[in-house]
N, C-alpha and C positions, 0 to 999 in steps of 0.2 A: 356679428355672430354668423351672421350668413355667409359671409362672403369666406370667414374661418373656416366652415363645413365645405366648401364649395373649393380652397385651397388644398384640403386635405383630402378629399374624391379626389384631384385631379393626381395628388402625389401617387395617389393608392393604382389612378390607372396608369399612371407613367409607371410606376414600379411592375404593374400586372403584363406590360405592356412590352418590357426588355426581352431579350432576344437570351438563348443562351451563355454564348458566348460573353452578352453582354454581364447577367448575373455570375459569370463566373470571376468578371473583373471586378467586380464590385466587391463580390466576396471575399479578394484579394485585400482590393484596399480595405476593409475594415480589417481584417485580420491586420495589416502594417499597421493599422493604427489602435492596435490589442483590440479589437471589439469584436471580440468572438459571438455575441448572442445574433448579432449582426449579419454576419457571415454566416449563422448557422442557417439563420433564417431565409438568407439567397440562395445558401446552396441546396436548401429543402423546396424552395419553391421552382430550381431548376430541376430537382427532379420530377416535381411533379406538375410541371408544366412540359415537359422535353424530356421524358422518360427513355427513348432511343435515342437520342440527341445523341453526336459523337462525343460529349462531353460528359454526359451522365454519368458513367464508373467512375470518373475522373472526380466527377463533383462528388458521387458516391463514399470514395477513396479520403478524401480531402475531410469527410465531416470525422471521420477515422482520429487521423492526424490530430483535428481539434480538439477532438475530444481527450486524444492523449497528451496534446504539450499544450493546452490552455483551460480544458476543464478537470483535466486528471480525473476524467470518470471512467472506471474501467467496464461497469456495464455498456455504458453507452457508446465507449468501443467495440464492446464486443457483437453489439447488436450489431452497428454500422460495418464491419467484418461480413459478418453472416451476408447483410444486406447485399454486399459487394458481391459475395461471391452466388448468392440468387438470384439477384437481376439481372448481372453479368457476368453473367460464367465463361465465357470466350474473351474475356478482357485481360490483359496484362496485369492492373487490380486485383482481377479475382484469384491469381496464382501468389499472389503477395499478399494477399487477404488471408488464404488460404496456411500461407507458410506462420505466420503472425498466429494463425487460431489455434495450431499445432504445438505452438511454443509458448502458448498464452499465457498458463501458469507461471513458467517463469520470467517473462516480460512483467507480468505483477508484481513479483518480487524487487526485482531488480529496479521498476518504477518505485516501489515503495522505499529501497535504500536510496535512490535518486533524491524522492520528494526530502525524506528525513535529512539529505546532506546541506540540501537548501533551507533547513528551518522550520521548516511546512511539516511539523507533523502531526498536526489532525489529519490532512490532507494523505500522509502518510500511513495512519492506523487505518484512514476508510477504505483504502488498498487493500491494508491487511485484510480487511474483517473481511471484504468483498472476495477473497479470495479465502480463506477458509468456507465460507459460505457457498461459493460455488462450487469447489472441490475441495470436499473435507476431506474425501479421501486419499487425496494426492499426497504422494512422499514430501511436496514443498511445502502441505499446510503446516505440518509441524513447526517447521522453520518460522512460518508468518506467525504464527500465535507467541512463538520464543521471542520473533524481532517486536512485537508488540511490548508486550511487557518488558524488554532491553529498553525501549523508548520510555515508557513511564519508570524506570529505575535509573535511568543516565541522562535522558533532557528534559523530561516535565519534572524529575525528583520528585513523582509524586507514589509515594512508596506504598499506599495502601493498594493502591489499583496496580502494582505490579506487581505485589503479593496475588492478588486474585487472579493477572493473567499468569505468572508463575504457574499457577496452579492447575491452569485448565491447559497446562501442555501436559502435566502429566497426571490429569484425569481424562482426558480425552487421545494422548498420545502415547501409550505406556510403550513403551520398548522400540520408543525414538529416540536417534543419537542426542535428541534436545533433552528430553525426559531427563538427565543425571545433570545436564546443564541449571534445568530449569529448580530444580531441590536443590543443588549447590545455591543458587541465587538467593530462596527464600530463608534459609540458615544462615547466609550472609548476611542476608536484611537484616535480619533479628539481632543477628550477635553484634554488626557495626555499626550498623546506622539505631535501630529502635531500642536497642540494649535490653533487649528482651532475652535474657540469657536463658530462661527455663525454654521458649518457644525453639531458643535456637539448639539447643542443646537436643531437644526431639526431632527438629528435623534435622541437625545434621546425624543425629543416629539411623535414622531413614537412610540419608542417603550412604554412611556405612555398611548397611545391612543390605540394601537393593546393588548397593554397589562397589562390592570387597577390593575388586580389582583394579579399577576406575585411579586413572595419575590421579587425582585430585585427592583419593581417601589419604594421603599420609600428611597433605596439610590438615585435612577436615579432622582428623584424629588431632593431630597438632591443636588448632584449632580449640576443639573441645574441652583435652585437658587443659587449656589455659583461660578458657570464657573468664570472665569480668579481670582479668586479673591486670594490675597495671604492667607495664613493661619492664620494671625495675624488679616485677618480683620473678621473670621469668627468664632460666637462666641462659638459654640459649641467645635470648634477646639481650641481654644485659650491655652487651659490648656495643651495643649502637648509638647506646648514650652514657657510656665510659669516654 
């Protein structure tokens, strides 16, 4: 047991002990070989062992990146961002740090269509939320709240939780271009998928009434007059399965 405790101080001084340069290769290799928690943890301790170090913005810059293509956490971008352009403001980082903060909201988005194409969409909504939550006000959160519930209506297919994000685009977004999207959706739900035709029949009159003009009202009218009805009783349709 001794000798275990005595193996493990010596790691702790040899790691205490690296040079910058040195932790910077280090943090490399784990990153090549995915271990980011690894990497994180070198490139934190070259900051704060070698804070002027000519590598620091660089190591600064680097936990950046991690955070965006291995932990897809967008706070913790956004912090390491800030950080870059604080501690190094005269660095080539901190102007690229800088451009990235500027355009942040929509790097969110566009992360979040990223994560959703790969599969990853828990990974995907936490972008979202994270991004409503930091700028509700932003003309893109609209968009993240709509792609949210797009996501529980077309790849979880879990249709009660996209009724509810439906909803909160246009209780919280009223007179976003998503807002007529978003009531088209949940009149959808109801009338094709949950066959709730009385549900559907109200809100797609909603969406009639908020929205006369909107391409969509002459199917949503369409639509309406013909809820539960089979295909064969409806004569426009009739010729499809003639």
């Amino acid at each position: 047991m001794r000798n275990l405790i005595l193996i493990i101080f010596a790691l702790f001084i040899f790691g205490c002990s690296k040079s910058a340069p040195e932790l910077m290769n280090t943090a490399q290799h784990y990153l090549d070989q995915n271990d980011a928690d690894k990497a994180i943890k070198d490139l934190n301790l070259l900051l704060q062992k070698f804070p002027n170090d000519s590598l620091a913005s660089q190591a600064q810059y680097k936990l950046v990146n991690i955070y965006k293509n291995w932990k897809f956490d967008p706070q913790n971008v956004l912090i390491n961002l800030k950080l870059t352009i604080d501690n190094y403001p005269n660095s080539i980082h901190s102007n690229r740090a800088q451009k990235e903060i500027d355009a942040f909201p929509e790097w969110i988005i566009n992360n979040a269509e990223s994560l959703r194409k790969r599969k990853m969409n828990n990974k995907s909504i936490d972008n979202l939320n994270y991004m409503i939550e930091k700028y509700p006000s932003h003309e893109l959160s609209s968009k993240a709240q709509y792609i949210i519930g797009d996501i529980f209506m077309n790849d979880l297919r879990d249709f009660d939780n996209a009724l509810i994000q439906y909803g909160l685009v246009i209780e919280n977004y009223s007179d976003s271009k998503e807002e007529s999207l978003a009531q088209f959706m949940i009149g959808y739900i109801y009338a094709n998928i949950l066959n709730d035709f009385e549900k559907a029949r109200k809100e797609y009159s909603k969406f009639i009434s908020r929205f006369p003009n909107h391409e969509l009202t002459p199917s949503v009218k369409f639509e309406v007059e013909n809820l539960g009805k089979d295909i064969n009783d409806i004569p426009a349709l009739k010729h499809i399965t003639s």
